[in-house]
Each structure stands twice: as structure tokens, then as C-alpha cells.
BAMARNU-456937 format. One line per 2 residues: their letters; for each residue x, y, z of N, C-alpha, C. Coordinates in steps of 0.2 Angstrom, whole numbers, plus 5000, padded with zeros to 4 digits. Example, Ala and Ser with C-alpha at 12.3 -4.5 7.8 and 13.67 -1.06 7.14 Angstrom:
2
as) 5066 4972 5039 5062 4978 5039 5066 4984 5039; 5064 4989 5035 5068 4995 5036 5064 5000 5039 .
***
This chain:
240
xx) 4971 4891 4941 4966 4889 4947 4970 4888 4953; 4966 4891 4959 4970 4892 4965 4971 4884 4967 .
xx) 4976 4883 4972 4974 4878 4975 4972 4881 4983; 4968 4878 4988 4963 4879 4994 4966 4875 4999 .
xx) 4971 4879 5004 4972 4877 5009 4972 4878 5015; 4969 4872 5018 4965 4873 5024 4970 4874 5030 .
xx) 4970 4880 5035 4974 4881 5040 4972 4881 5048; 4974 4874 5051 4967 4872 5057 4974 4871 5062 .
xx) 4969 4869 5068 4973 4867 5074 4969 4863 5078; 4971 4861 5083 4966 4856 5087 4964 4862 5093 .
xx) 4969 4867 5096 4966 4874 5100 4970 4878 5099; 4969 4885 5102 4968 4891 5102 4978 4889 5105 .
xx) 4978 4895 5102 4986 4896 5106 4993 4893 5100; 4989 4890 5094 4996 4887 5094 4999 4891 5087 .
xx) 4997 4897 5086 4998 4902 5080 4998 4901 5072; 4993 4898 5072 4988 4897 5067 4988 4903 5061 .
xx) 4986 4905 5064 4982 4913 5061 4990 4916 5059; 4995 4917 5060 5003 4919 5061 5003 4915 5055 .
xx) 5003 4908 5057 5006 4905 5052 5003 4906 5045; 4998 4907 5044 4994 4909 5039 4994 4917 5034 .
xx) 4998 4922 5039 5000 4926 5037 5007 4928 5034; 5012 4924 5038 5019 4922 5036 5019 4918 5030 .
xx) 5017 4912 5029 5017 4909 5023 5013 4912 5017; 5007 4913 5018 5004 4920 5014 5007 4924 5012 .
xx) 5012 4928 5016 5017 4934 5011 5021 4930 5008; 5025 4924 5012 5031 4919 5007 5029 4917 5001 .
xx) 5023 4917 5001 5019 4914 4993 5020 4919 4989; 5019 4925 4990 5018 4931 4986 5024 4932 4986 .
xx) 5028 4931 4990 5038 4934 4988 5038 4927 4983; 5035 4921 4983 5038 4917 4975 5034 4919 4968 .
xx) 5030 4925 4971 5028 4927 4964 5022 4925 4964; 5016 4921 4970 5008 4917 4967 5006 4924 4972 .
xx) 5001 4924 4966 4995 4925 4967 4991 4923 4974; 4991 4925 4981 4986 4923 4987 4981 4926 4991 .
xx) 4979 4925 4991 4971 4926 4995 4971 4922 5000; 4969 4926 5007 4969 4923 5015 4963 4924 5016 .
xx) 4959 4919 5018 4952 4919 5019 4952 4918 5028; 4948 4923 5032 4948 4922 5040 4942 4917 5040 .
xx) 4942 4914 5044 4935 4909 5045 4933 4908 5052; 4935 4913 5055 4936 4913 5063 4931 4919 5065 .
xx) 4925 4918 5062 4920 4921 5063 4920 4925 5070; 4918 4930 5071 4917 4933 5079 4926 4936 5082 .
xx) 4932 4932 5078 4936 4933 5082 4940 4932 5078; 4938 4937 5073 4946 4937 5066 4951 4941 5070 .
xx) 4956 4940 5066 4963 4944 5067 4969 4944 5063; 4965 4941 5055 4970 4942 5050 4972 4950 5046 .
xx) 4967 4953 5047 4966 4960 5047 4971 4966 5051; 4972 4962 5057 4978 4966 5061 4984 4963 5061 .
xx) 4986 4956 5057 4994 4953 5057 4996 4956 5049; 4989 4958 5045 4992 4962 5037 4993 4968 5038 .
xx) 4989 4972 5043 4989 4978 5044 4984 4983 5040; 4978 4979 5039 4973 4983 5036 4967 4985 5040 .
xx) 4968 4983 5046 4961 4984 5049 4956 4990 5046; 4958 4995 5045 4956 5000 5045 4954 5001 5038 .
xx) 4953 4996 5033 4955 4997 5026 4948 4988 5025; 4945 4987 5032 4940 4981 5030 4934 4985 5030 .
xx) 4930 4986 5025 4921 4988 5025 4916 4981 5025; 4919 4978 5022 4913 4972 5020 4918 4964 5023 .
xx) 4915 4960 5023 4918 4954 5026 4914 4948 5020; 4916 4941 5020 4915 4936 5016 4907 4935 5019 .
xx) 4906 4936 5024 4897 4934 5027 4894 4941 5022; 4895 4948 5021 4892 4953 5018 4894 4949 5011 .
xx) 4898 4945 5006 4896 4943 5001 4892 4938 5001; 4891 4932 5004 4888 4928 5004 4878 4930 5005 .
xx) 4878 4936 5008 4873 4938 5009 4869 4943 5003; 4876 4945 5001 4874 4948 4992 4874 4957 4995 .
xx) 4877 4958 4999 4879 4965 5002 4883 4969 5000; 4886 4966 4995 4894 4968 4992 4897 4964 4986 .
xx) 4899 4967 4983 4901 4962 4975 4911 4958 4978; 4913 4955 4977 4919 4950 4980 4924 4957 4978 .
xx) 4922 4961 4972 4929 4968 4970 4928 4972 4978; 4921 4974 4982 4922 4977 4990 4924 4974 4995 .
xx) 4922 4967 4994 4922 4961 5000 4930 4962 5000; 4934 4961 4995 4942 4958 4996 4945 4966 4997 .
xx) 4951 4964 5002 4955 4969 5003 4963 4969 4999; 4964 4971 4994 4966 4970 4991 4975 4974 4993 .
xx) 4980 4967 4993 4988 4970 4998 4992 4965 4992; 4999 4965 4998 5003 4959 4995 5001 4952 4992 .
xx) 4997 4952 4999 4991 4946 5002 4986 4948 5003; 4980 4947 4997 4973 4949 4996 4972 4946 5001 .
xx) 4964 4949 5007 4960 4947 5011 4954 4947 5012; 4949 4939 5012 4943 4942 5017 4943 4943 5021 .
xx) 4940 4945 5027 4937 4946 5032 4932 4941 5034; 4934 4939 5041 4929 4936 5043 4922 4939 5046 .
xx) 4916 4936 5046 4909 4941 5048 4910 4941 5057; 4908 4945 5058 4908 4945 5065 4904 4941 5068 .
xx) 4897 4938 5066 4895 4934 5070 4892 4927 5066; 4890 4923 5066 4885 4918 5062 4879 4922 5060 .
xx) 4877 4918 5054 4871 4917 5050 4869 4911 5048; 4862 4910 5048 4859 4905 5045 4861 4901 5037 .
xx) 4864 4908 5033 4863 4908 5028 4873 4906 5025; 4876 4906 5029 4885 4903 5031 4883 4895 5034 .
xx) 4881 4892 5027 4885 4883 5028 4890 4881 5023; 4892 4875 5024 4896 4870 5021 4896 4873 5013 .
xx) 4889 4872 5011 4888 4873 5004 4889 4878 5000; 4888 4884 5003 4889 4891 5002 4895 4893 5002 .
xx) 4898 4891 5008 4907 4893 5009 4911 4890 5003; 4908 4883 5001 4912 4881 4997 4910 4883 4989 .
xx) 4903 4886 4989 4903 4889 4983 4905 4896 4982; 4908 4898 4987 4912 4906 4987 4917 4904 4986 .
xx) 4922 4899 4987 4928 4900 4986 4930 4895 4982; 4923 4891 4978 4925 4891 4970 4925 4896 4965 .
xx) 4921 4901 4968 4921 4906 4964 4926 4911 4962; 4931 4910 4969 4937 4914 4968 4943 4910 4968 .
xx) 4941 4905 4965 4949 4900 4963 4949 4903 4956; 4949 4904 4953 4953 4907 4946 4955 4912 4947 .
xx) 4954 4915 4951 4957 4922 4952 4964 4922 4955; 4968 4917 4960 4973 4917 4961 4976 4907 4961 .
xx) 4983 4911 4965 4986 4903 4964 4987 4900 4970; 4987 4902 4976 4984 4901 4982 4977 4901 4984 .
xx) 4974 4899 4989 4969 4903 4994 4970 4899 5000; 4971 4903 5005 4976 4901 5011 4969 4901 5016 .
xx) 4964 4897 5018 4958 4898 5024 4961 4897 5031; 4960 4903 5035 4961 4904 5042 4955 4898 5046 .
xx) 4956 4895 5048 4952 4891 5050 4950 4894 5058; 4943 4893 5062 4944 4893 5070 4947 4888 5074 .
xx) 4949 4887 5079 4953 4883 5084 4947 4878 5085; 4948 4873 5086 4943 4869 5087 4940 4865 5082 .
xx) 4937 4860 5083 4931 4855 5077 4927 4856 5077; 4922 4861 5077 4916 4864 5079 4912 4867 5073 .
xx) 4907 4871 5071 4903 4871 5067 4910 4876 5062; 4910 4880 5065 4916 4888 5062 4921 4881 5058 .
xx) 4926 4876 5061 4929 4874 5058 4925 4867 5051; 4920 4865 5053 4917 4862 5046 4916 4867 5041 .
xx) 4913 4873 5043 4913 4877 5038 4920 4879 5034; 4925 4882 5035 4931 4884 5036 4934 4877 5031 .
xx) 4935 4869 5033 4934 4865 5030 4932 4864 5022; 4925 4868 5023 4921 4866 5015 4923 4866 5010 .
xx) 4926 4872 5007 4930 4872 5001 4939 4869 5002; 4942 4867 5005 4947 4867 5003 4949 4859 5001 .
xx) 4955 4859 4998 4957 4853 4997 4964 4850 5000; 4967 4855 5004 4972 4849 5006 4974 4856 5012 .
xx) 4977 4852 5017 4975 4856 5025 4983 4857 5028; 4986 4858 5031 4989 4858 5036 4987 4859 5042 .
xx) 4990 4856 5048 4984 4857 5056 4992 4860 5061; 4992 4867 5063 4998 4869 5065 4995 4867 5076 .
xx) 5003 4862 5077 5004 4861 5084 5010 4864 5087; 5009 4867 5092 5015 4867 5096 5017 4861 5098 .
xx) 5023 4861 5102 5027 4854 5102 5026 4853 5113; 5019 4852 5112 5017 4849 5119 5011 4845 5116 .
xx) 5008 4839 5122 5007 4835 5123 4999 4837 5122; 4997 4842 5124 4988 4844 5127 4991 4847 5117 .
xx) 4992 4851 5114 4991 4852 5107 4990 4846 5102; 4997 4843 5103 4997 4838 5098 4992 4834 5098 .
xx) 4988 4832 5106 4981 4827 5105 4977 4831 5102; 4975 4835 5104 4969 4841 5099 4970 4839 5092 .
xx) 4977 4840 5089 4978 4840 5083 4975 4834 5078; 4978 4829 5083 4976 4822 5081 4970 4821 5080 .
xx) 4966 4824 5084 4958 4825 5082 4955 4829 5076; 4958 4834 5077 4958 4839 5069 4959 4833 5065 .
xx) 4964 4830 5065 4967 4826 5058 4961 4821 5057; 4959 4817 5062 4955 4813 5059 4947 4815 5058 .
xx) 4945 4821 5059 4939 4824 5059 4941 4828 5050; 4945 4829 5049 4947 4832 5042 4947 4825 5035 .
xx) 4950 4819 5039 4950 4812 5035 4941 4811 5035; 4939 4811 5039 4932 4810 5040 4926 4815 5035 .
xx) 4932 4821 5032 4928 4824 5027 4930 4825 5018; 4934 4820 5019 4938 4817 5011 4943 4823 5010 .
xx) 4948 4826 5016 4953 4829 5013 4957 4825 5015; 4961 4820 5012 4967 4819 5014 4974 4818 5013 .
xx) 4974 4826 5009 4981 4830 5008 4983 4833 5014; 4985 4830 5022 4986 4833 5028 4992 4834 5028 .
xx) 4995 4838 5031 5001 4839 5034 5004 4844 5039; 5007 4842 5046 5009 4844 5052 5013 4850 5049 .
xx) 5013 4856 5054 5017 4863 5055 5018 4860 5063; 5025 4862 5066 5025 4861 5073 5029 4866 5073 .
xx) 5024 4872 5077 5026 4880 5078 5028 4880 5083; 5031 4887 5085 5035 4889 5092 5041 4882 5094 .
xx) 5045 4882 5090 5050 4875 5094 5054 4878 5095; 5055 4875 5102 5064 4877 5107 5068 4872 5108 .
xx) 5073 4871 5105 5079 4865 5107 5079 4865 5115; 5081 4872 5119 5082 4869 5125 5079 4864 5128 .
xx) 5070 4866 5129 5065 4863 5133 5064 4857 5129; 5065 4855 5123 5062 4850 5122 5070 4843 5126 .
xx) 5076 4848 5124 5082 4844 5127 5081 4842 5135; 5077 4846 5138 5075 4848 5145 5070 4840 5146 .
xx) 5066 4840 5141 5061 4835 5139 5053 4839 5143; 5055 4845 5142 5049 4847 5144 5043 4848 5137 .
xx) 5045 4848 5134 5043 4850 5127 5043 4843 5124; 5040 4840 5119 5042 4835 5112 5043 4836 5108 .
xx) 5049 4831 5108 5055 4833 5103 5049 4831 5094; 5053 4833 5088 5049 4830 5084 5046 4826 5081 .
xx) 5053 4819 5082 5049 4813 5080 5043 4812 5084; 5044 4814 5092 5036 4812 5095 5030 4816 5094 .
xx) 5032 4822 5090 5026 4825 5088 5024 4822 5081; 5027 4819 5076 5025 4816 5071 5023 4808 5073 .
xx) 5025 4806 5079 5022 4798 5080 5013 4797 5082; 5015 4803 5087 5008 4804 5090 5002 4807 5086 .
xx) 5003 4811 5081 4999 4812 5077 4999 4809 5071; 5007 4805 5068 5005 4800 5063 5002 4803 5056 .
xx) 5005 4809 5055 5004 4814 5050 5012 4815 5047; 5011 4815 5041 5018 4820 5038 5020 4826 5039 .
xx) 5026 4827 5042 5028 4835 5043 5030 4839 5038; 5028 4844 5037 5029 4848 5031 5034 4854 5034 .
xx) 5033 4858 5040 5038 4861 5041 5039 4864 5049; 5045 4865 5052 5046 4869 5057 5046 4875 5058 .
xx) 5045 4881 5064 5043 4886 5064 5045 4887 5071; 5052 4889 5070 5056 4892 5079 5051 4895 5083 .
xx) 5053 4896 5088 5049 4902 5093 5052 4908 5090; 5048 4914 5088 5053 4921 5085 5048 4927 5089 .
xx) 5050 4928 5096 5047 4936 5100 5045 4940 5095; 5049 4940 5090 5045 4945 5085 5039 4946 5080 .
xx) 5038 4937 5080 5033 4937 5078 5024 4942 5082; 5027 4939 5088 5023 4942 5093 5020 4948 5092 .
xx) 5026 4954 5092 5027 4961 5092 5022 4962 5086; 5025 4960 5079 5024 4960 5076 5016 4960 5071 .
xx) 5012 4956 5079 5004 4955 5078 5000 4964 5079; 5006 4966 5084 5003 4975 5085 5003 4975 5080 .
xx) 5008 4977 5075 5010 4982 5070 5007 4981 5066; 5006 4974 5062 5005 4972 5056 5010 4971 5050 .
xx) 5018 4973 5053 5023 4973 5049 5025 4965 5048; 5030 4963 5045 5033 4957 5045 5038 4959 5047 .
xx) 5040 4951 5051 5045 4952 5057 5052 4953 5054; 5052 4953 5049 5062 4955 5044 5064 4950 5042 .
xx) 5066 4951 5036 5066 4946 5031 5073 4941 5032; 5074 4942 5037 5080 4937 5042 5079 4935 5048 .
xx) 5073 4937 5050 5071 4933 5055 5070 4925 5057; 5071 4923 5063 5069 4915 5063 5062 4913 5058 .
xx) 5057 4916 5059 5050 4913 5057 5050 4916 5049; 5052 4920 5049 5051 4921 5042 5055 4918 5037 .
xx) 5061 4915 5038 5066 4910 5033 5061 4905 5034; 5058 4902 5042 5056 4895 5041 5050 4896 5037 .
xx) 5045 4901 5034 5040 4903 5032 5041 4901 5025; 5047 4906 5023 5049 4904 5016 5050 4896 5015 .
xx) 5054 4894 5020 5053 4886 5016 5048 4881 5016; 5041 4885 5022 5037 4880 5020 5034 4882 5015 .
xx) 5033 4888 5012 5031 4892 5007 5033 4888 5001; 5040 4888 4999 5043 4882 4994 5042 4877 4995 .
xx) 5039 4871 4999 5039 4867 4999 5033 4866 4998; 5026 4870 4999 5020 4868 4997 5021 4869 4990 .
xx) 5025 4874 4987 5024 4875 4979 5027 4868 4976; 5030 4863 4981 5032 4859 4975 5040 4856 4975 .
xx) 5045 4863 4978 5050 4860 4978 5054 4857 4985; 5060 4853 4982 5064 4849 4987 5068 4856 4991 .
xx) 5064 4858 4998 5067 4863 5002 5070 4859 5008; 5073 4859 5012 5076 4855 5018 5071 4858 5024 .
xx) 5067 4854 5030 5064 4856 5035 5067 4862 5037; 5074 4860 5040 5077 4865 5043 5082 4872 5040 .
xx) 5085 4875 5040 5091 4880 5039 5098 4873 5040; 5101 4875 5034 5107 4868 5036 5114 4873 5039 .
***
């Protein structure tokens, strides 16, 4: 049975969605079973960082609505996908969401939910089925308060397996003190950190293509370990 983890942010910007596909593959390189669910209704994009755009017919709102059986709706890769529906429906809430993706925990050992930026209707839903969250921040001050709303709006919904990603980090500028360093991003939001996520240009690049950024890249070593760390084992936050 999968475990359901939820991938939020408190805004847009802070590579959510990336991080979702990076650890995604690093789960499938240990061998699980993953499914990435987009939840970013209107404005998916996990379809073009796996590089199947062209390979989506049906999306999770077409199953919910009974349009397609879950064998059409999933796109099936390294890292199985739904797609997110393009717009809302009446018939996409809380209780629904979360009885789709009971229905596809036995099928894998992850299920990785894309969440939308923001606390707003898209992330309650996005929310419903899961069981334990991580909330991805950059390491500035306007993120990390968002964040800290995420967290307690997520407490607020009886997940309280939370834990901190603090993506894009730069030694210089946090040495600079233009940036917050880590202990202050773990003060202010007063969440456990689970792992770091350099700044890597390639990731970037990498959103064109759909390819991964090379299996020695900064983002992808640190993927791998948060990938191990979520399974369970004693990984070090950083590269020693």
C-alpha cells in the first residue's frame, strides 16, 4: 500500500512541482513503485518536467467524472502520471479526491500529490488524500512565511507528518545575508527539515526538455537523498 505524500508550498516560485519530479524519479531509481498526482488544476506542468505531454489523453477530473477507466487516465513511465484537469468541477472535492487516491494505493509504494501554490480551494483538495506532506521553501523571508501558513493550515487538517524542503540554496548570498541561512529557515517555520536542494541551472533547462538533469548533478544527488530519507533511512542532509 502506497504511502501519500503531499507536495505544497506557501507560493508559486519556489519549485514545488521540480521537486516532485526529482524525488519521483529518485524513488523509482530505489526500486518503489510511484505515481505523481498534478493538483494544479488549470496550470499542470508535471507532464512537461517527465516529458510526456504528448502521451496525456485523459487527466484525474476525466476519471473522477467516470470518462475513462485509471488504465487511460494514468500515463504510465519511470514515474507513473495523472494529469491535472484543466479547469474545476463541481464534482472535484475533498471526498472524492480522497477516494481516488484510495483507490490507487495498492497499486504502488509511493504516490507523490503536486499540490497548487497557495491555501486555497485547489490545495484543500490536493490535501485530501494524503498522509504526510512536505511544504517546499526557498531560503527568503516572503517564502518561508507562506510556508509557515501552509504548515499550520495542513495541522489544521490532521496531517501532522510535516516536513521542510529548502530549495534553490546559495552559500554565497545567504553568507551575504541576503538569503536565510538554515537554521533560520527551520526557526521561523518551526518544522523539521527533511532535506536541501542547491540551486542547479539545470534543473531549469531541464523543465524544456523533460529529461533529467544528470545523474551527478547538484539537484539530483540531493533528490536522491531525500528520496532515501523519506524511505526510511539514516541519509546525511548534505553531500559530506
Amino acid at each position: 500500500m502506497a504511502e501519500i505524500i503531499l507536495v505544497s508550498s506557501g507560493k508559486g516560485g519556489s519549485g514545488k512541482s521540480s521537486f516532485t519530479a526529482g524525488v519521483g524519479r529518485a524513488l523509482a531509481a530505489c526500486g518503489k513503485k510511484v505515481l505523481a498526482v498534478d493538483c494544479d488544476i488549470g496550470l499542470r506542468s508535471l507532464d512537461l518536467l517527465f516529458g510526456v505531454s504528448d502521451k496525456v489523453v485523459f487527466d484525474w477530473g476525466d476519471l473522477l467524472l467516470q470518462r475513462c477507466t485509471k488504465e487511460q487516465a494514468i500515463v504510465r513511465g519511470n514515474v507513473d502520471l495523472l494529469a491535472a484537469p484543466p479547469r474545476f468541477n463541481s464534482a472535484f472535492t475533498p471526498e472524492s479526491v480522497a477516494a481516488m487516491i484510495k483507490m490507487l494505493k495498492p497499486d504502488y509504494d509511493y504516490i507523490m500529490i503536486d499540490s497548487p501554490a497557495g491555501i486555497d480551494r485547489g490545495f484543500e483538495l490536493a490535501a485530501a488524500g494524503a498522509e504526510r506532506a512536505v511544504v517546499v521553501s526557498t531560503p527568503d523571508s516572503v517564502c518561508v512565511r507562506s510556508c509557515g501558513r501552509a504548515f499550520d493550515e495542513l495541522y489544521k487538517m490532521g496531517i501532522n507528518d510535516v516536513k521542510l524542503i529548502i530549495n534553490m540554496f546559495e552559500v554565497k548570498p545567504v553568507c551575504k545575508h541576503k538569503l536565510l541561512n538554515i537554521d533560520q529557515c527551520i526557526d521561523e517555520t518551526g518544522v523539521q527539515l527533511l532535506g536541501i536542494v542547491p540551486r542547479d541551472p539545470n534543473l531549469g533547462y531541464c523543465s524544456v526538455t523533460g529529461n533529467n538533469p544528470g545523474e551527478f548533478s547538484p539537484s539530483t544527488l540531493a533528490f536522491s537523498r531525500i528520496a532515501k530519507r523519506i524511505t526510511g533511512k539514516r541519509i546525511p542532509l548534505v553531500c559530506e
